[in-house]
C-alpha positions as CSV (number, residue, x, y, z in Angstrom):
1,X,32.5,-22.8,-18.4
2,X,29.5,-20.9,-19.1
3,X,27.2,-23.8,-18.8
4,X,28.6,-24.4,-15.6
5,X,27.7,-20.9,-14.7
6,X,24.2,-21.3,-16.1
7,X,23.3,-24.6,-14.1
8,X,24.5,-22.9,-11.0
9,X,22.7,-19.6,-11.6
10,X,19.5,-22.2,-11.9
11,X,20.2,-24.0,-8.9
12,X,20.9,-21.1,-6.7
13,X,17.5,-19.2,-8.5
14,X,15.6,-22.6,-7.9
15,X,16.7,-22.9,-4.5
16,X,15.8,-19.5,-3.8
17,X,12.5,-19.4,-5.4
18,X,11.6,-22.8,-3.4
19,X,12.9,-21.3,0.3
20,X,11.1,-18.0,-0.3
21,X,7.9,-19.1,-1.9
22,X,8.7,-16.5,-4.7
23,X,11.1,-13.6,-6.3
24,X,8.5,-11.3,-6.4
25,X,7.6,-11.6,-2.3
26,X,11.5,-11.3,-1.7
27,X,11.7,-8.3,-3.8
28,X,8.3,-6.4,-2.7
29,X,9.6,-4.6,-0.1
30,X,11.8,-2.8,-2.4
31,X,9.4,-2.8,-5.6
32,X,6.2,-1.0,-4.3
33,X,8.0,1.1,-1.2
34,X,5.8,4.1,-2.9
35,X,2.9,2.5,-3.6
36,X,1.9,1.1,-0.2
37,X,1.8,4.5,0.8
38,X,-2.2,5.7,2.1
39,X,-4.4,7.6,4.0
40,X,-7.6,6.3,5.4
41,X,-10.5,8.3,6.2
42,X,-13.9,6.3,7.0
43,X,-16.8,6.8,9.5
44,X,-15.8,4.9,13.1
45,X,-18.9,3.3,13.4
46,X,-21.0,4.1,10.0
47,X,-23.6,1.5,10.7
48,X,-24.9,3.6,14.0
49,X,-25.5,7.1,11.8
50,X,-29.4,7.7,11.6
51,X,-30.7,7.2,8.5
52,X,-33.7,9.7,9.5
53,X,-33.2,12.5,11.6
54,X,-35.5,15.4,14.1
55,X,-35.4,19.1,12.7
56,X,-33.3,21.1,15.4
57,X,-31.4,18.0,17.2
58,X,-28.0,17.6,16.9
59,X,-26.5,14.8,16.1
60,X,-22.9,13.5,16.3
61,X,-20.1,12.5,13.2
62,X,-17.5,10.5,14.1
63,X,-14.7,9.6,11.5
64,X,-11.0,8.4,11.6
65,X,-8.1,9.4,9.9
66,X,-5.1,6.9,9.1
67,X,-2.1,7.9,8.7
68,X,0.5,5.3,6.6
69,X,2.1,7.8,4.8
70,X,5.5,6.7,6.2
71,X,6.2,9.6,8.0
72,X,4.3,12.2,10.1
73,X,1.6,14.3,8.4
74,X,-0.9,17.3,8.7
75,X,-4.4,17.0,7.6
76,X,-6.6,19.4,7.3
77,X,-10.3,18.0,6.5
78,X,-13.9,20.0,6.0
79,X,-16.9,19.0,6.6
80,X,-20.3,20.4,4.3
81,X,-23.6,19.6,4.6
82,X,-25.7,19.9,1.5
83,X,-30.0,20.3,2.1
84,X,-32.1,20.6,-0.7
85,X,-29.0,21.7,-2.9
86,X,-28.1,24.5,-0.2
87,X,-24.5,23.6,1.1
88,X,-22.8,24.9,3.8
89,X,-19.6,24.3,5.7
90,X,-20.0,22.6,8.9
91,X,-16.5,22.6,10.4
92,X,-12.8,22.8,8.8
93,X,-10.0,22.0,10.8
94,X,-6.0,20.6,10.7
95,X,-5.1,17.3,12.7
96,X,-1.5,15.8,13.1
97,X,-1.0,12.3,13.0
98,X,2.0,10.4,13.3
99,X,3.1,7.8,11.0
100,X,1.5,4.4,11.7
101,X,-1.1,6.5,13.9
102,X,-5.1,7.5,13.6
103,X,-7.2,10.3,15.1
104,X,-10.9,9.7,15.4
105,X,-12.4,13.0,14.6
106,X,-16.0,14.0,16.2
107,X,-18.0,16.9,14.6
108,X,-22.1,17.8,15.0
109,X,-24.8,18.8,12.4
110,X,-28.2,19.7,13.1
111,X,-31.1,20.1,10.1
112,X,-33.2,23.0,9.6
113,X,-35.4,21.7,6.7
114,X,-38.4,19.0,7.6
115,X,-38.8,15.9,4.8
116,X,-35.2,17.5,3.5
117,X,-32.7,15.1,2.0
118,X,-29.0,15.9,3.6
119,X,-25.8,14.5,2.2
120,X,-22.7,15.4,4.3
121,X,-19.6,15.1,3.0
122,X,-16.0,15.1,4.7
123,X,-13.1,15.6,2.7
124,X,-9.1,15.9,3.6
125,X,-7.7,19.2,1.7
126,X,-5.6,18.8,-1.1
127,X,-6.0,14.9,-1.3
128,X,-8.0,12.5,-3.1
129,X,-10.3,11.1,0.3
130,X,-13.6,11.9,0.9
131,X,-16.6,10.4,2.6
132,X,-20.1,10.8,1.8
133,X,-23.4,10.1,4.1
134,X,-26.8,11.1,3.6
135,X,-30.0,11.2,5.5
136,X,-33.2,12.4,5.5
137,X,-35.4,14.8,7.9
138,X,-38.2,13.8,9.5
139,X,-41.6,15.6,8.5
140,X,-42.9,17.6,11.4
């Protein structure tokens, strides 16, 4: 009787295994509920930033903010800009995104500092993303 149970147990498992291409794809959904869990936070267009920019001009930041967290959440990001190891806070504000959902954040900086190196740096509070650019002043 029990090896009767055994070969079906096989058959069934083999049959299953064969329709669903694997156990672990049938059982992900219900393995790594918590780990597919994120926020994304990148530049919208990264490749447009200058790499070399005017004393005084302002220039515009443009990131986005992904929210797959499963549920609706509040973010609150800051923005720093760091010249010739001098940093100072740009902006710091709170977005809400809805699950699923992005908002593409714009902010300005403007450089004071000719030939200076700048590194601006956006950051959500209280979480693990952040996003780093740098560029460099023109000499006037």
């Amino acid at each position: 009787m029990i090896l009767i149970i055994l070969l079906a147990a096989v058959i069934v498992l083999w049959i299953f295994v064969d329709t669903s291409g694997s156990i672990s794809e049938f059982f992900a959904p219900y393995l790594t509920e918590e780990s597919d869990k994120a926020t994304e936070l990148y530049f919208t267009d990264y490749e447009s930033m200058p790499k070399f920019v005017d004393v005084g001009k302002r220039y515009p930041i443009e990131f986005t903010i992904v929210n797959r967290e499963r549920r609706d959440q509040r973010y609150t990001y800051r923005v720093t800009i760091t010249e010739n190891n001098e940093t100072s806070v740009l902006t710091t504000d709170t977005v809400d995104i809805k699950d699923g959902e992005q908002a593409e954040e714009q902010i300005f900086f403007t450089t004071t500092k000719p030939g200076a190196k700048e590194k601006i740096v956006v950051e959500l509070s209280n979480r693990s993303e952040r996003i780093t650019f740098s560029t460099q002043s023109n000499f006037q």
